[in-house]
N, C-alpha and C positions, 0 to 999 in steps of 0.2 A: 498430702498437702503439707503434713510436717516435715517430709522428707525434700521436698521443693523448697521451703523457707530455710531448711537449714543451710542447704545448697547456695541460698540466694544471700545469708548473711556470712560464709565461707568466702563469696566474693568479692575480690576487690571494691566493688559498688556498697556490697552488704546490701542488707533489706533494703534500704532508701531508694537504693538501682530498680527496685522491683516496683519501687511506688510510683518511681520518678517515670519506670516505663508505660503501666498503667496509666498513667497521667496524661502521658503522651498518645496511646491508644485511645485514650476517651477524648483527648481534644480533634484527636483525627475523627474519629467519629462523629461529633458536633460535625465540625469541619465540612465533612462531606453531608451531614444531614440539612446544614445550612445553605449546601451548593443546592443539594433536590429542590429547597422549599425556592429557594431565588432564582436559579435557573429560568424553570419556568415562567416564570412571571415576566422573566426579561427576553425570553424567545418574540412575544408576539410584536413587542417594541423595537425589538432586533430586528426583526425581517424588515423594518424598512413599509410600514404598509403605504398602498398607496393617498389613502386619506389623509393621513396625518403628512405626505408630505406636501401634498398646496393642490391648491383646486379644488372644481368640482371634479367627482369622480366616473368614470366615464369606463367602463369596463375591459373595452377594446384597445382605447387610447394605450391604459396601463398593461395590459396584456405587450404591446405592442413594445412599450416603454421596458419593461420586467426582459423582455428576451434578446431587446439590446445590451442592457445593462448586464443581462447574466454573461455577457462575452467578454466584456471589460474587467477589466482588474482595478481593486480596490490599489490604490499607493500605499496607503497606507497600513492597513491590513495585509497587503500582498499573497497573500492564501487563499483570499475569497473573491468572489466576484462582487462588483459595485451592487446588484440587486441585494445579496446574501449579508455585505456589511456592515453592521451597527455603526461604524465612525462616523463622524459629522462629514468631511469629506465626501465619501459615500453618497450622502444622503445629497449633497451639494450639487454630486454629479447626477445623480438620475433627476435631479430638479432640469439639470440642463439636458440630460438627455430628452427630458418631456418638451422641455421645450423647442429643440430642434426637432422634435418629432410633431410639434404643432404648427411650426413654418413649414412643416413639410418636407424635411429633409430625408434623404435613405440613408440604411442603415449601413453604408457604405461610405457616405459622406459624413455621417455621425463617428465612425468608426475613425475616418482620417480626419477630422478634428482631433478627437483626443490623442491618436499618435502624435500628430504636429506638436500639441502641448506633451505629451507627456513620454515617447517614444513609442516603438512597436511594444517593449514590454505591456504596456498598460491593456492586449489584447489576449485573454486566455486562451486562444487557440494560434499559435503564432501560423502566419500566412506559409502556404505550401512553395514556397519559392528562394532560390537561393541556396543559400547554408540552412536555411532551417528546412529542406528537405531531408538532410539530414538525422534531425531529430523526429520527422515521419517514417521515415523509411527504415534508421539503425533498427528499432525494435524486430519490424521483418526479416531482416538479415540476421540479427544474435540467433531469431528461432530457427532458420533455416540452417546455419553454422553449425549450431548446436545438435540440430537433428541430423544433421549428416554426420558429427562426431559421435555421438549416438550410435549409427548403426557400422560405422568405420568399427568401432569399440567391440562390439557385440560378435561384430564378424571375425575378429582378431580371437575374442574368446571360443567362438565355435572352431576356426582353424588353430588354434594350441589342443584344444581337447580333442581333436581326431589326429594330431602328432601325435599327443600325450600317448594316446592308446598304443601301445608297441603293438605289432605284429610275430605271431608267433613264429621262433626259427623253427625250420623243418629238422634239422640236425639235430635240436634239442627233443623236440617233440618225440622223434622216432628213437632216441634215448632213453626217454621217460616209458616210452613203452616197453623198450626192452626189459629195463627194471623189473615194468611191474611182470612182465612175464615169469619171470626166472623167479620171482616170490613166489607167485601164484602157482609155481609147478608147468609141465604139460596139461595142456588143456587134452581134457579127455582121460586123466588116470585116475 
């Protein structure tokens, strides 16, 4: 321990560096122990429940409502889907989506509503068509690429190593015998 302090007031910081870090590790701490305690408290208000956002609650209705909205995209957020988002927006939209879903609309025609307002982005699974086949399809191709450069690779390495391997010359061979003959003497004396 003394041998650390000493170290620590040799430093340009000196001791104070060490407090000042200290300091900093224990706000971090708070910090994150703060995130534990609030967090959760603000998950179940985050999800969006169906109660709290209007009506009576009706279990299917919101089932129904929840699995539209998890295909949509928050604007706001843009990471999440409209069910998952805590923003006001969010919450704005699934109010509307309940409600196209109580005129009775599909979730096809809900779907082309909010495109109209807000484009194709605002759908988190973009439609199989067009250019964004594309973005369906590249993934299957990188792995199929790949796995064929893969065994291209493999194969290039098994045929260098049976190059690698010389073959013995017969010339040399039946030299190396003689050698050892003539050391060895007549066989048989």
């Amino acid at each position: 321990m003394r041998s650390q302090q000493a170290a620590w007031a040799g430093s340009p910081t000196g001791a104070s560096g060490y407090r000042g870090g200290r300091r900093a590790i224990l706000a971090l701490a708070w910090a994150l122990v703060w995130i534990g305690l609030v967090i959760p408290g603000v998950a179940p208000a985050a999800s969006g429940s169906a109660k709290a956002d209007a009506g009576p609650w009706n279990p299917e209705l919101e089932e129904h409502v929840r699995e539209i909205a998890s295909g949509l995209r928050c604007v706001v957020c843009q990471n999440l889907s409209v069910a998952d988002s805590p923003s006001d927006l969010a919450k704005e939209m699934r109010n509307l989506v309940r409600e196209l879903v109580q005129q009775g609309k599909s979730r096809e025609e809900i779907q082309a509503y909010f495109v109209s307002r807000y484009g194709e982005f605002v759908l988190l699974s973009p439609p199989k068509r067009g250019f964004n086949l594309l973005v369906w399809g590249l993934p299957f191709v990188a792995i199929l690429a790949g796995a064929w450069g893969v065994y291209l690779v493999a194969r290039r390495w098994t045929l260098r190593r049976e190059e690698a391997e010389p073959a013995v010359d017969p010339v040399y061979a039946e030299r190396v015998r003689r050698d050892l003959q003539e050391r060895e003497g007549p066989v048989g004396s």
